[in-house]
C-alpha positions, -999 to 999 in steps of 0.1 A, spaced: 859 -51 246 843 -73 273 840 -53 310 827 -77 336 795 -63 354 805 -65 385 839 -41 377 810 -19 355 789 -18 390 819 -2 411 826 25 385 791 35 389 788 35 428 821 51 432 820 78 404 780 82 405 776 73 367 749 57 349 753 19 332 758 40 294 780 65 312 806 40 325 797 14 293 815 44 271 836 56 297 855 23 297 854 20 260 869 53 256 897 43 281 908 9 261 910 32 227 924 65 241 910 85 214 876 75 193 847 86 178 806 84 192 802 60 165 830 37 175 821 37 208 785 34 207 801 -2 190 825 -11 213 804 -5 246 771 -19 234 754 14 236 727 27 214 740 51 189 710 74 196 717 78 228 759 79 225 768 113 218 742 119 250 764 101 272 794 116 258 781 153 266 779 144 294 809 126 304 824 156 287 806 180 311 817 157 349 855 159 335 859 124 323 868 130 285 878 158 263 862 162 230 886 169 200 880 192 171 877 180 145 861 161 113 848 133 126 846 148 160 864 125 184 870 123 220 898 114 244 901 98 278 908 117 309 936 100 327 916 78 355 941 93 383 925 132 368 894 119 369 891 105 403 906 143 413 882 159 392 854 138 407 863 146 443 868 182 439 829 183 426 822 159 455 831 186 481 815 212 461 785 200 460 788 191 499 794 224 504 767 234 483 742 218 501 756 223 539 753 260 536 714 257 524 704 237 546 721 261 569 703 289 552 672 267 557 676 273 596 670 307 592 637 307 577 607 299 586 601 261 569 615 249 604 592 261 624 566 253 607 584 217 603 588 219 644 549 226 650 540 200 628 562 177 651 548 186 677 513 188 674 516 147 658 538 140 688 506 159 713 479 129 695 506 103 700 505 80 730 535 77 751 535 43 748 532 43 710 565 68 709 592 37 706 613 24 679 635 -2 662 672 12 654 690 -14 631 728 -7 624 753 11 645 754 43 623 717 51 627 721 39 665 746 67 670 727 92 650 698 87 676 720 88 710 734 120 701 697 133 692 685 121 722 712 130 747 712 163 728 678 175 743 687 165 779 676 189 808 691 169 839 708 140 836 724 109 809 732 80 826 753 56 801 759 12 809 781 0 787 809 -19 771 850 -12 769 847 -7 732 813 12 738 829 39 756 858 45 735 832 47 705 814 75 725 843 93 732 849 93 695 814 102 679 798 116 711 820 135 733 809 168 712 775 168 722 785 154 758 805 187 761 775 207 746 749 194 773 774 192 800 776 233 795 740 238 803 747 218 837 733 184 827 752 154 851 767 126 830 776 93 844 788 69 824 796 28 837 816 9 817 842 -21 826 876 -2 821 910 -17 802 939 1 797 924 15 763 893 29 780 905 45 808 930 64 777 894 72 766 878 79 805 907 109 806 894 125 777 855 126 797 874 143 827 854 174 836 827 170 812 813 137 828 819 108 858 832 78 848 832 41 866 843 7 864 813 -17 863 834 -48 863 824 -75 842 790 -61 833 783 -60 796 746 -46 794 744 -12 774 715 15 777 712 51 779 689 71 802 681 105 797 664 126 824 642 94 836 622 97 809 635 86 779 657 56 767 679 38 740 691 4 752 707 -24 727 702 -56 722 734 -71 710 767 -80 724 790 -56 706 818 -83 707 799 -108 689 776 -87 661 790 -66 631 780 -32 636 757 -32 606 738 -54 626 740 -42 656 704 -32 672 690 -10 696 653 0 710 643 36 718 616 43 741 600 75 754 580 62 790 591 78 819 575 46 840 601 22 823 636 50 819 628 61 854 630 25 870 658 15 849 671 45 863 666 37 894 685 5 888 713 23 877 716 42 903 720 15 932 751 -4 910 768 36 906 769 33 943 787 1 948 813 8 911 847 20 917 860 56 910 884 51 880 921 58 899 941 85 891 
């Protein structure tokens, strides 16, 4: 049986096996019913390590092992399989959400959060920047950063930007926007992102910035994250972003901001 590599590589990143695991998964599929021996054959595998690989395909749900003399096994229809395989996805998930919700409730934060901060106390201000590559990890770092706002987020940016914010950020928009910090968000507005400026209403100010295509956030003057990419032209895996923490640089970008907000238009009604 010949399985090209690069099918043998999918199995393994979509059903988390190892190279032996899928080797004698796949054997076991073309047969339907065989022995270790056979398949430790067929798939190239050591027969040392064989009835290994079978345990434990036997123990994720991929095969069934027949009584018998010689003991043999069967496939798992594939459709099962990829059931089976979600179903312990989610457990695990789950698994791990609540102990790391459990985690909250002990003590390893805080002494986590006093570590933080006494490094952060020896760090210079100026030292306290970083690169953010990729759009995912951009995202992850907005929403940290607006999350611990006191006073105000000021937002520049793009059509598509805001109706990506809307999407992944308006939770934590509504969260700050509770404790009575001021959004403002300037962005040039089509008909799909003034769909996505209704959904802001009463949780922050929207305006139409024309045909301006920077994109920054400021939060309370002190802190920024401001990219460095047109989102048109980039994939968003590539997409990149600087965060600094200097007041002296957020608060005059700020400042900046703050003269175009008075000359934007209101979005009509």
């Amino acid at each position: 049986m010949i399985v090209r590599d690069e099918f043998l590589s999918k199995l393994r990143r979509y059903f988390g096996l190892n190279l032996y695991e899928v080797k004698i998964w796949t054997a076991l599929l073309s047969r339907g019913v065989s022995t270790a021996g056979e398949l430790s054959d067929i798939a190239n595998v050591p027969r040392s390590r064989s009835y290994d690989v079978l345990e434990s395909l036997e123990k994720k749900g991929f095969i069934v092992m027949k009584i018998g003399k010689p003991i043999k096994y069967i496939a798992v229809p594939p459709e099962e399989v990829v059931e089976r395989v979600k179903k312990n996805v989610k457990k695990d998930a789950e698994v791990k959400v609540t102990r790391l919700d459990d985690l909250k409730k002990t003590d390893v934060v805080d002494e986590l959060r006093n570590l933080h901060t006494q490094g952060v106390e020896l760090v210079e201000p100026t030292d306290l920047t970083g690169a953010l590559k990729g759009r995912h990890n951009l995202y992850n770092h907005l929403e940290l950063t607006i999350r611990s706002a006191e006073q105000s987020v000021v937002i520049m940016t793009t059509s598509g930007g805001l109706l990506r914010k809307v999407e992944g950020l308006k939770p934590v928009f509504q969260e700050v926007a509770k404790r009575g910090v001021k959004i403002r968000i300037a962005a040039p507005l089509s008909k799909e992102s003034k769909a996505a400026e209704k959904e802001l209403k009463g949780i922050a100010e929207v305006k139409d910035c024309g045909k301006s295509k920077a994109r920054f956030v400021v939060v309370d003057g002190k802190e920024m994250v401001f990219m460095l990419m047109d989102d048109q032209d980039v994939h968003p895996t590539y997409d990149i972003g600087v965060w600094i923490n200097t007041p002296f640089f957020a608060n005059a970008l700020q400042e900046l901001f703050e003269l175009a907000w008075k000359e934007m238009k209101k979005v009509k009604a």
